[in-house]
N, C-alpha and C positions, 0 to 999 in steps of 0.2 A: 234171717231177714236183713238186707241190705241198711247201710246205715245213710238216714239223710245224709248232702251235703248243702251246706247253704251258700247261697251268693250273694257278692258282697258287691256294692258297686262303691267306690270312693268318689267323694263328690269332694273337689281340690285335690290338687296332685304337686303342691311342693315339696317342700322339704320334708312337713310331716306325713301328707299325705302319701308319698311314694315310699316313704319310711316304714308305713301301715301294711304297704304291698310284701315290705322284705316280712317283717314279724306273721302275717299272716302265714305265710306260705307253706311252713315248716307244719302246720297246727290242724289236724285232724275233723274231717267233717266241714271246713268253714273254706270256702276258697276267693280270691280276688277276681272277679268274672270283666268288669269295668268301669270305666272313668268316666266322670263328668269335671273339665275346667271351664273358665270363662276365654283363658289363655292359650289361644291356638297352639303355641309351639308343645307346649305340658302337654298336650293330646297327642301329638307327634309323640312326644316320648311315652306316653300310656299304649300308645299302637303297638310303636318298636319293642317293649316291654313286653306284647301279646295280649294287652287289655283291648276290651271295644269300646271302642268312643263313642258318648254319646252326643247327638247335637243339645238338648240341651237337659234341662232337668225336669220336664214335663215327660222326656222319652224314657227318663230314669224308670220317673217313679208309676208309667203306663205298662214298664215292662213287668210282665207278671212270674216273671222265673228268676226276677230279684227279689230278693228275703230280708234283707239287710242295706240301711243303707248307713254309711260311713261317713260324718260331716267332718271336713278337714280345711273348714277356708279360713278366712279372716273370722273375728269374734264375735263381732258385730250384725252377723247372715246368720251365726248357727240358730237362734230359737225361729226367724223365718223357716227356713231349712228343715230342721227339726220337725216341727209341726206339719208342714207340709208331708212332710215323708212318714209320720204314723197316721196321720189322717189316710193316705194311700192303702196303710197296711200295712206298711216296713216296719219292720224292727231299727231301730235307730243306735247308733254307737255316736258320742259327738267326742270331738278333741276338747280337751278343758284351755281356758277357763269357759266354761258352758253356756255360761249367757257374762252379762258387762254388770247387771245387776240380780237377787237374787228371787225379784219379783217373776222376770221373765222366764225365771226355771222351775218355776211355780204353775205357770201356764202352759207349759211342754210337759209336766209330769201329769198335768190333769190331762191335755190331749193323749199322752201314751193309757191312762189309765182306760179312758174313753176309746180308743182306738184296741184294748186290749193286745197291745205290742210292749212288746221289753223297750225298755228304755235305758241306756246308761251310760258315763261320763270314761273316758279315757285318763283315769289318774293312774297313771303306770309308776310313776315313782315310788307307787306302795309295794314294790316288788327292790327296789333298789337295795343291794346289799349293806350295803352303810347303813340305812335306815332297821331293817329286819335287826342288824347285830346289838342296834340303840334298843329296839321294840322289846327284843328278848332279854337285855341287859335290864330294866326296867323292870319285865316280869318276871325273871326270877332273880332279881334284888343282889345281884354280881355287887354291886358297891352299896348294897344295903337300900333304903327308900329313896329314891332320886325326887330332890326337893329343890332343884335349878337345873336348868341346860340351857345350849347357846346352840342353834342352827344356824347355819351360814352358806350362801354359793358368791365367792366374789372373781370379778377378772376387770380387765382392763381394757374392753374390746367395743365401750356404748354398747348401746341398744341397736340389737342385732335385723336386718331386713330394713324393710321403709313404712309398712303397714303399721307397726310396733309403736312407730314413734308418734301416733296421730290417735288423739283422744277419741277420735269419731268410730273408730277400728276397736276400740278396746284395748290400745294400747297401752305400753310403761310396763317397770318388773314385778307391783304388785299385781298383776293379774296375769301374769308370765307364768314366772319363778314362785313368785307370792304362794300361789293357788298351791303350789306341788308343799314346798316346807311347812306352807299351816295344816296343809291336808296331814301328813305324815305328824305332827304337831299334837293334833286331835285326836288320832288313834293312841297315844300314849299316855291318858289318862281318860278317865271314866268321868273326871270334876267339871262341875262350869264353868266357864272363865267369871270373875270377878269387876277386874279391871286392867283397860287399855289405853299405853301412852305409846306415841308416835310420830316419827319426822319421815317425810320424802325429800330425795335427792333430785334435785336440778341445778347440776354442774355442768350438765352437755346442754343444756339450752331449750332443750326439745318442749312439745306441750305436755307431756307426759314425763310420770317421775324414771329417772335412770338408776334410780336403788330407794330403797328402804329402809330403816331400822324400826322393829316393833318390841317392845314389852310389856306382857302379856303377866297376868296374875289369876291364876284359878282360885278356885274357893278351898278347895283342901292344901294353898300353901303355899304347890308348885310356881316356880317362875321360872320364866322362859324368856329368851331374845333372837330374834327370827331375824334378821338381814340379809339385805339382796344387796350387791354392789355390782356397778359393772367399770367405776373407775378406781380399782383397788393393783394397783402391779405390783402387792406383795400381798397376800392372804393370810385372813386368819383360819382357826381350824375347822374342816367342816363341821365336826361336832368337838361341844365341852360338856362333859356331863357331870354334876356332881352328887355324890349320896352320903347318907349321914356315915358309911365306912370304907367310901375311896373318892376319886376322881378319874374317868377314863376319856382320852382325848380322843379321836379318829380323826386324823388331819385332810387326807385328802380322799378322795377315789377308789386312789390303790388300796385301801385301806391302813396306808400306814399311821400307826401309831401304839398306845399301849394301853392299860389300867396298873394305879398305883392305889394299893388299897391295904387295912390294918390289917395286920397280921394277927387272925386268931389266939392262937396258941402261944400268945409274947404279951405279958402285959406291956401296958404304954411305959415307954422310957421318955426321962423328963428330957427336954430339947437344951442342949447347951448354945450357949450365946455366938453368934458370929458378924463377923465385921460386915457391916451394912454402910457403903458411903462414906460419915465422917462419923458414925456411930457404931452400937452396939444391938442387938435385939436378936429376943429369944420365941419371940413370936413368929417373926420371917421365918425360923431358921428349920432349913428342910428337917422331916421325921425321921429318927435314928432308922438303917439298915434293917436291925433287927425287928424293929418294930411293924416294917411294912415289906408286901411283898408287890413286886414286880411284874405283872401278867400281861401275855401280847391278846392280841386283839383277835379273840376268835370266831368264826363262820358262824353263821346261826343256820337254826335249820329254813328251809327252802319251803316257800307253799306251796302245798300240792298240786295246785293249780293255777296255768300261769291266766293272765289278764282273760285271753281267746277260749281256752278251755273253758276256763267259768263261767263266758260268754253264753258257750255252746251248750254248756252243761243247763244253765239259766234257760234257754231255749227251750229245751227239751224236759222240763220240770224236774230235774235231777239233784240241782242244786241253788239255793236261794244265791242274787247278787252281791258278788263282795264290794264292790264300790256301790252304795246305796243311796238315793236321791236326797233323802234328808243330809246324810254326812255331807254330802258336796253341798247343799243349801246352808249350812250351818258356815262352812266356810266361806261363802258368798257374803252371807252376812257376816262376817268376823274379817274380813275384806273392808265391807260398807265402814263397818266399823274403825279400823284404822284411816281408812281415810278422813273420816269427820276426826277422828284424835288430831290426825295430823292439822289440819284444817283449822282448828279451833286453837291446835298447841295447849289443850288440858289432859288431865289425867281423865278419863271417862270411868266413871265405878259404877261398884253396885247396879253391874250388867245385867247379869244373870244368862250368859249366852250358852 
């Protein structure tokens, strides 16, 4: 028996959108059939691509040999969009951040429920190597119980495009960048958050903030620091992790960096004193050689299935969604939430989020 294949139409064709075209292509059963922009020239390049153009999004969603549709515009159309297109029948894929609040993602999971269509969020960065090697380092306790960490993406480049920068769009980087590091954030513990403090950056001027800084407290302990930066032209690490039997950094991408952790098999040797400044101290002073050992930073294993697979697999009742509407709700609201920390400038407790 022949295996479906499904069709996709991409409704925006920028930078993500035409981005969706490459990642599809390779991925079995699911192919990119056509495009809907509002931007005449983007259809010229969807044509030239081999896609068909549609005139608008009423011919999309009439056409009945589309399966799938693909919301890729601005932030602020995807739960219009959205809804529209499972009410039609479509299966819906939207690009995150998914709605601007986490009210209006509430409303598109009841129309998919209602529409008996799959419904789900493009959070690809749960697939990102640097994150998997933190996720795995976590569960199986490489540096012991991880009871602090620091996520971080910074550059020096503002706030990227023009839509981005305008409150009305959903823009600024907590709802950028934001969405992707608390998502990835959330998968690595099981705890509630506690309590949340928080500042926004507005150095570039814009209506919208240009970075972030959040710390975050769960119930069982963990503390976390999540920042976005986009006027930083020196970085700090992508990740800092610490556990009650090492510290492992992952500085950038490439993934360089290392883990420094106690040496089983050595008891603790007492730290002798070293020139600090104009003083002395034994507290500063690095852990003897023997005491600790040195380890690079290694691969974690791969999910079996990438973002499309899952998709398909989901489709076809095979396998339940790895990216799940409450997880992305949860983070919408933990979103909401920084921003009143910021807003207010208190610490917010006894959340229960």
């Amino acid at each position: 028996m022949d295996k479906k294949t499904y069709h996709v139409v991409l409704v925006g064709y920028g930078g993500m959108g035409s981005y969706h075209g490459q990642l599809i292509a390779p991925v079995d059963q699911i192919e990119v059939s056509g495009v809907y922009d509002v931007v005449p020239y983007r259809m010229e390049l969807a044509e030239a691509a081999g896609y068909k153009a549609y005139d608008s999004l009423d011919a999309v969603l009439a056409d009945e040999s589309v399966d799938v549709v693909l919301v890729a515009t601005p932030n602020d159309v995807h739960k219009e969009i959205s809804i529209r297109a499972l009410k039609a029948g479509k299966h819906v894929i939207c690009e995150k951040p998914v709605t601007i609040n986490s009210a209006d993602l509430l409303e598109i999971v009841e129309a998919a429920k209602e529409a008996d269509r799959i419904f789900t969020v493009h959070q690809n960065r749960r697939w990102d190597e640097d994150f998997l090697i933190v996720k795995h380092m976590v569960e199986t306790k490489q540096i012991g119980d991880v009871f602090h960490l620091e996520s971080r993406v910074q550059g020096a480049n503002g706030i990227p495009g023009d839509w981005r920068q305008l409150k009305a769009y959903g823009g600024g980087m907590l709802l950028d960048w934001g969405v992707h590091l608390l998502d990835q954030l959330l998968l690595l513990t099981d705890s509630r958050i506690d309590s949340v403090t928080a500042e926004l950056s507005g150095i570039l001027g814009t209506e919208v903030d240009d970075g972030f800084s959040a710390h975050i407290r769960f119930k069982d302990e963990l503390t976390a620091v999540i920042e976005v930066g986009t006027t930083n032209y020196l970085t700090l690490p992508r990740w800092y992790v610490k556990g009650t039997e090492g510290t492992a950094v992952i500085r950038d991408w490439e993934l360089n960096g290392e883990i420094v952790r106690s040496n089983p098999d050595v008891a603790r040797v007492e730290p002798k004193p070293i020139q600090a400044g104009q003083g002395l101290t034994k507290t500063m002073a690095p852990p003897s050689e023997e005491s600790t050992l040195h380890l690079p930073i290694e691969k974690a294993p791969v999910p079996a299935q990438s973002f499309y697979e899952n998709f398909v697999a989901a489709l076809e009742g095979k396998s339940s969604q790895l990216v799940k509407s409450d997880e992305v709700h949860r983070v919408l609201r933990l979103i909401e939430t920084i921003f009143e920390a910021a807003e207010k400038r208190e610490v917010l407790k006894n959340l229960d989020l």
